[in-house]
C-alpha positions in Angstrom: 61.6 -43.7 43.3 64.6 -45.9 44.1 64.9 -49.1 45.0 64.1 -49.4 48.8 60.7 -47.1 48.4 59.9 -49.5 45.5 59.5 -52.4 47.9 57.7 -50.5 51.0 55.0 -49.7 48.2 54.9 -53.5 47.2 54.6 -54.2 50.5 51.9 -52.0 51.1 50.1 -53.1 48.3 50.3 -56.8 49.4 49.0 -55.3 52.7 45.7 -53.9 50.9 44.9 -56.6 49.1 46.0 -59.1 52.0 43.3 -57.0 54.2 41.0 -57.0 51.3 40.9 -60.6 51.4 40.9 -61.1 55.1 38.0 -59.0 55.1 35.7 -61.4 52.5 37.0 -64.5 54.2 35.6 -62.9 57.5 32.3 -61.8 55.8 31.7 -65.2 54.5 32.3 -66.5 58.3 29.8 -64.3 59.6 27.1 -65.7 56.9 28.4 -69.4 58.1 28.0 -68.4 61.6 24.0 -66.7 60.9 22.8 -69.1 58.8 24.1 -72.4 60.8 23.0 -71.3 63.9 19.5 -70.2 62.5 19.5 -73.6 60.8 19.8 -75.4 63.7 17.5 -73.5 65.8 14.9 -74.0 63.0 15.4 -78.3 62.9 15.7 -78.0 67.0 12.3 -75.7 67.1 10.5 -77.6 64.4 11.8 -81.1 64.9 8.3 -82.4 64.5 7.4 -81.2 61.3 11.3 -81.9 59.8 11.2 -85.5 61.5 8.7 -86.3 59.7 10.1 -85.4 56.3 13.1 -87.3 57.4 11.1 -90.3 57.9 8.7 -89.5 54.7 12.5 -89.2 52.5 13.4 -93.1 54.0 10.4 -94.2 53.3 10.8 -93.3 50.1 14.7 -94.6 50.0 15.8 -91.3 49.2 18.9 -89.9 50.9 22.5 -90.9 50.6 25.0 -92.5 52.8 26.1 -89.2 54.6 28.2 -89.1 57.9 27.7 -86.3 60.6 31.2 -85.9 62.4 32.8 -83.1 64.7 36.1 -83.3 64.7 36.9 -86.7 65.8 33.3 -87.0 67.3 30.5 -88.9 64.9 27.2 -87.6 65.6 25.0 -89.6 63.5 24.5 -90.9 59.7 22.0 -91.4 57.1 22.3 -94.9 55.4 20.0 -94.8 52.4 17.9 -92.0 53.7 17.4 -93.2 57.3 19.2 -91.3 60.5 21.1 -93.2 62.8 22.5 -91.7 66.1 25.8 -92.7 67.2 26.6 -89.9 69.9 23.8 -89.3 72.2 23.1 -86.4 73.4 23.4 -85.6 77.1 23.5 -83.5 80.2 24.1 -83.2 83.8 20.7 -80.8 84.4 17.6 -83.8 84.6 15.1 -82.0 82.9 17.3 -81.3 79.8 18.4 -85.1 80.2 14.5 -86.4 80.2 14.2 -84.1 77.0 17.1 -85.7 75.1 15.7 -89.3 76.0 12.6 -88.4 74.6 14.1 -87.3 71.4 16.7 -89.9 71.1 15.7 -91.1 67.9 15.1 -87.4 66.2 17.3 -86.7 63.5 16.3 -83.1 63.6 17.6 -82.6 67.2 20.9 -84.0 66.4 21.7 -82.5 63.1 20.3 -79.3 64.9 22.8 -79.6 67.8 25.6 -80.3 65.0 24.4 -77.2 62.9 24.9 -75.0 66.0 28.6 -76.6 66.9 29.8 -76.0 63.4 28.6 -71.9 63.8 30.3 -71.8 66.9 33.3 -73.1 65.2 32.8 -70.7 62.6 31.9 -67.7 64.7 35.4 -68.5 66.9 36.9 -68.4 63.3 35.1 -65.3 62.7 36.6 -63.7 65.9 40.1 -64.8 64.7 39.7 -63.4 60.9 38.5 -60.2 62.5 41.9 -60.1 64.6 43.8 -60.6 61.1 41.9 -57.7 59.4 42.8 -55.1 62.4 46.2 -56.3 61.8 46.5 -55.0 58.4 44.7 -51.7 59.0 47.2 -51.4 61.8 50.6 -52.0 59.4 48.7 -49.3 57.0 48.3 -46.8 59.5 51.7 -47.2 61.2 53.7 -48.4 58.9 55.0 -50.9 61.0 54.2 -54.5 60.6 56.2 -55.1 63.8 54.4 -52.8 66.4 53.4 -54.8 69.9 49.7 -54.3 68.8 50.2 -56.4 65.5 52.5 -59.0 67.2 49.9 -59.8 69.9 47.1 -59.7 67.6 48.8 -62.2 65.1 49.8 -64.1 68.2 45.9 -64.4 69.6 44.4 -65.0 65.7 46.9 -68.1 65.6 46.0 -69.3 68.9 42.3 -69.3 67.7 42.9 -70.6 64.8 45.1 -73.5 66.2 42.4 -74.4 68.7 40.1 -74.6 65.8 41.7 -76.9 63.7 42.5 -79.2 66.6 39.1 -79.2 67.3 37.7 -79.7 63.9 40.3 -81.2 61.3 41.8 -83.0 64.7 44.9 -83.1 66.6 47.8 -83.5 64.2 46.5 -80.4 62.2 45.9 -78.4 65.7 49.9 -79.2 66.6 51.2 -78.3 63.2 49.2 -74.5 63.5 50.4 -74.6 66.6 53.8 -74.7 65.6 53.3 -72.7 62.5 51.9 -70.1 65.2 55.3 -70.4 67.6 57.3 -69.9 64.0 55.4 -66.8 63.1 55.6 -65.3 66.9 59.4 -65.7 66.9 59.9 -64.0 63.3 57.9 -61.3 64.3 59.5 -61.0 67.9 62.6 -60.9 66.3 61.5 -58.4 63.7 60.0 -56.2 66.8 63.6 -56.3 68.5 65.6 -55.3 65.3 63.3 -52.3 65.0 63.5 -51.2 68.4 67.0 -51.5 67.7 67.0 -49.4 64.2 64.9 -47.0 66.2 67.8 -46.3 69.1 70.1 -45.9 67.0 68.4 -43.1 64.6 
């Protein structure tokens, strides 16, 4: 084996065990995505019952200081074990309105609503990761990490993946995958021309 077919077997490798990982980081999304939305379903169904053993816990003075934030939004907190809502909750259609100002004050509702925005967070992620894996079955099959289906697939992961960190981790973080995203596009683009080029001239 000489030199050059040494390195498109490392390459491959890296490939496999890139995908293999891609592939366990996605799985773990789609257990974040289940059991945060089912989570928050549950507190928002049962608020009663779980409002209660919110209240039962301060009585007690049990609970730490814990912040509930989204991004650069702060939902609510627990200061020694009691909930305090900082972002209410509201909506344009009356009837869901009403039903918000009659659960102001449940912490179950809130940390419900935040439960079901972190899943969609992680389901978008989920999309994204899913992207990355085809990606690598892609370069296995073809052989070519530089095909128009990889490129646009890499192109659409980062996008989500931007979008998600400037939504979650905030702005500055969203700009910087942003640009990490342009970076990768133009390598690849470039990498997609030179082949072409290889290509017309065998």
């Amino acid at each position: 084996m000489n030199e050059e077919n040494k390195k498109l077997a490392n390459v491959k490798n890296s490939c496999k065990g890139a995908k293999i990982v891609s592939k366990i980081i996605l799985i773990a999304l789609i257990i974040a995505t289940v059991s945060t939305f089912v989570g928050g379903i549950m507190l928002i169904a049962g608020r009663s019952k779980w409002d209660n053993t919110f209240a039962e816990a301060a009585a007690n003075g049990a609970g730490a200081n814990v912040d509930l934030s989204f991004g650069p939004v702060k939902m609510g907190s627990f200061e020694n074990g009691e909930f305090k809502s900082t972002t209410p909750l509201t909506s344009d259609v009356p009837a869901v309105q009403s039903f918000f100002d009659e659960n102001s004050d449940s912490p179950s509702l809130i940390i419900g609503f935040y439960l079901i925005l972190v899943g969609s967070v992680t389901a978008i992620a989920a999309v994204a990761f899913s992207l990355i894996t085809s990606v690598f079955d892609i370069i296995l099959k073809e052989g070519n990490p530089f095909s128009d289906k990889v490129v646009k697939r890499t192109l659409i992961a980062m996008i989500i993946l931007s979008v998600c960190a400037a939504s979650t981790a905030g702005l500055g973080f969203g700009v910087l995958l942003g640009f990490l995203t342009w970076v990768i596009y133009t390598i690849m683009d470039y990498g997609r021309a030179l082949k072409l080029l290889s290509d017309e001239t065998l």
